[in-house]
C-alpha positions as CSV (number, residue, x, y, z in Angstrom):
1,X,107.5,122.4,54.3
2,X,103.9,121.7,54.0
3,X,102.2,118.4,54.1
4,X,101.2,119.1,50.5
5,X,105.0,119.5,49.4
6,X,106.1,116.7,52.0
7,X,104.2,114.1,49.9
8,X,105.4,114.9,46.9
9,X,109.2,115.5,47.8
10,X,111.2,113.2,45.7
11,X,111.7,112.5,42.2
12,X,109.8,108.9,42.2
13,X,106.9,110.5,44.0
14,X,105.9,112.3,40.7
15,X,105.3,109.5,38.2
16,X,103.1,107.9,41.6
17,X,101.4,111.4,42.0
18,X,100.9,111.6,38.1
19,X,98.5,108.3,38.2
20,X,96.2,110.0,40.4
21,X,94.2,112.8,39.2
22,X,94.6,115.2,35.7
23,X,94.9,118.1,38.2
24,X,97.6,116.6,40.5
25,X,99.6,115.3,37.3
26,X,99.5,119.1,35.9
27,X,100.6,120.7,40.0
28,X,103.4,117.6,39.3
29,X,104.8,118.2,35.7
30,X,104.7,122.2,36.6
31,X,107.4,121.4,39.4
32,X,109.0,118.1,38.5
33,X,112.2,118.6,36.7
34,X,113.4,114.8,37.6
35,X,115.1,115.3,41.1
36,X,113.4,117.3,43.8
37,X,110.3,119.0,43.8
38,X,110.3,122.9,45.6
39,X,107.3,124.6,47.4
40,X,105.6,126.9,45.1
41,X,105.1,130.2,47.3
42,X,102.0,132.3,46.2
43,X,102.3,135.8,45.0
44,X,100.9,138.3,47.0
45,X,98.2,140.8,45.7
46,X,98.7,144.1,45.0
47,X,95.6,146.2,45.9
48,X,94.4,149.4,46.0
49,X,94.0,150.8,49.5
50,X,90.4,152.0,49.3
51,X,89.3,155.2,50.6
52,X,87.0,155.3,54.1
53,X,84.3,156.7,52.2
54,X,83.7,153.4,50.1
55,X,84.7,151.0,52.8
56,X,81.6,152.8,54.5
57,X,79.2,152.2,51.6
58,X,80.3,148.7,51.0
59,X,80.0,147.6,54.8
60,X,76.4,149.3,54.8
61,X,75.4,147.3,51.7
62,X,76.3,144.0,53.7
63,X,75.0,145.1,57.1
64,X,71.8,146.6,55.4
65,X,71.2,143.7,53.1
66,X,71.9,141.0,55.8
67,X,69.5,143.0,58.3
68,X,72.6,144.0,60.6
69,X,71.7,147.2,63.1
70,X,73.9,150.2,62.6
71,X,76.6,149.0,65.8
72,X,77.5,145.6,63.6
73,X,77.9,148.1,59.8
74,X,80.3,150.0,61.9
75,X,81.9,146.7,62.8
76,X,82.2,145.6,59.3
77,X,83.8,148.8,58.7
78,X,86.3,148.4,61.0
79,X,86.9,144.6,60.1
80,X,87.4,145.9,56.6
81,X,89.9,148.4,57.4
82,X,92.1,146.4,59.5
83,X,91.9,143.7,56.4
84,X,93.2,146.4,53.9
85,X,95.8,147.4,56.8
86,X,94.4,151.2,57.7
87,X,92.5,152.9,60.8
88,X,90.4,154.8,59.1
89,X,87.5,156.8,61.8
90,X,83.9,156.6,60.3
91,X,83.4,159.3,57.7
92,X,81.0,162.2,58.6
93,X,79.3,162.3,54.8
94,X,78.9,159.4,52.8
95,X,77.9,159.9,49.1
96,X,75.7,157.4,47.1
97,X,74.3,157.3,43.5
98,X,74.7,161.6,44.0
99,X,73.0,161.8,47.5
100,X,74.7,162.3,50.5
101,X,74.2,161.0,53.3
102,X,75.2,161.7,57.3
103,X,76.8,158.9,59.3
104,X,75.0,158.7,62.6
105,X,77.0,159.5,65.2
106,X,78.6,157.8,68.2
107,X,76.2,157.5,71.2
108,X,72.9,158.1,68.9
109,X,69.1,156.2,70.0
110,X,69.1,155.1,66.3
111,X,72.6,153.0,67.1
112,X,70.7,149.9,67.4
113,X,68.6,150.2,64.7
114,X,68.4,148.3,61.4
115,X,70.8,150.1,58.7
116,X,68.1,149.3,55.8
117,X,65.6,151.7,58.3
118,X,68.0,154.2,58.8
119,X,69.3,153.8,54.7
120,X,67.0,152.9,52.7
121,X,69.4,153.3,49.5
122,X,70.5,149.8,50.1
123,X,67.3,148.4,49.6
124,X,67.3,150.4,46.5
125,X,65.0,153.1,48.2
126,X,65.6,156.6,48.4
127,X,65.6,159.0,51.0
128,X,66.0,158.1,55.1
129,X,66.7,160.0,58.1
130,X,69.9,160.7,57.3
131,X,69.5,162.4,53.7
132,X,71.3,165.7,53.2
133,X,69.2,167.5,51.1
134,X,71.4,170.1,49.2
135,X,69.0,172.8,47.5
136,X,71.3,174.3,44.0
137,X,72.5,177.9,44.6
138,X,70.1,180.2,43.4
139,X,71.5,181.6,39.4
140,X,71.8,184.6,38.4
141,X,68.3,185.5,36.2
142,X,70.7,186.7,33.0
């Protein structure tokens, strides 16, 4: 039982709790039926499990915008897997706004530098190091 609940556990607690505050009579005349009040237990969630792919992009918005070096994104990436209850491994390819772009691999010089200089797309720049350009196949001419 909480401390919350614990205050507010008998019937004659409830017209003392209602004098108090609009909110606290509303929490009170939600739960008071006249004898004992019950913990309320809140509902869990139910989210998506999202993909590594946008885990990646979302942790290299907050480590690019928040001038994080590449070593803390993939931290955030992490963090945010073990929040959503996965183990996802950094993805190879990551595309954004139709451009891909290569993940820097483990043990690279450019671990410890800024992800807005590796990335510019989270600045809302284009292009980077780590652009994969993709030329279109050529067509044939009829």
């Amino acid at each position: 039982m909480s401390a919350r609940s614990a205050r507010r556990s008998t019937a004659g607690d409830c017209a003392e709790i209602a004098d108090t505050s609009p909110r606290r009579a509303s929490d009170v005349r939600k739960g008071c039926d006249g004898t004992e009040l019950t913990e309320v237990k809140r509902e869990e969630k139910n989210t998506s499990v999202k993909s590594a792919e946008d885990l990646m992009v979302s942790a290299l918005y907050m480590a690019g915008r928040s001038g994080r070096t590449w070593r803390q994104c993939v931290g955030i990436f992490k963090s945010k897997c073990e929040k959503q209850g996965t183990s996802h491994r950094v993805p190879r390819v990551v595309t954004v706004g139709g451009h891909r772009y290569e993940m820097i691999r483990y043990g690279s010089d450019d671990a410890n530098r800024r992800v807005s200089v590796l990335y510019p797309f989270v600045n809302g720049q284009h292009g980077g190091d780590y652009l994969i350009e993709e030329t279109a196949p050529a067509e044939a001419p009829y």
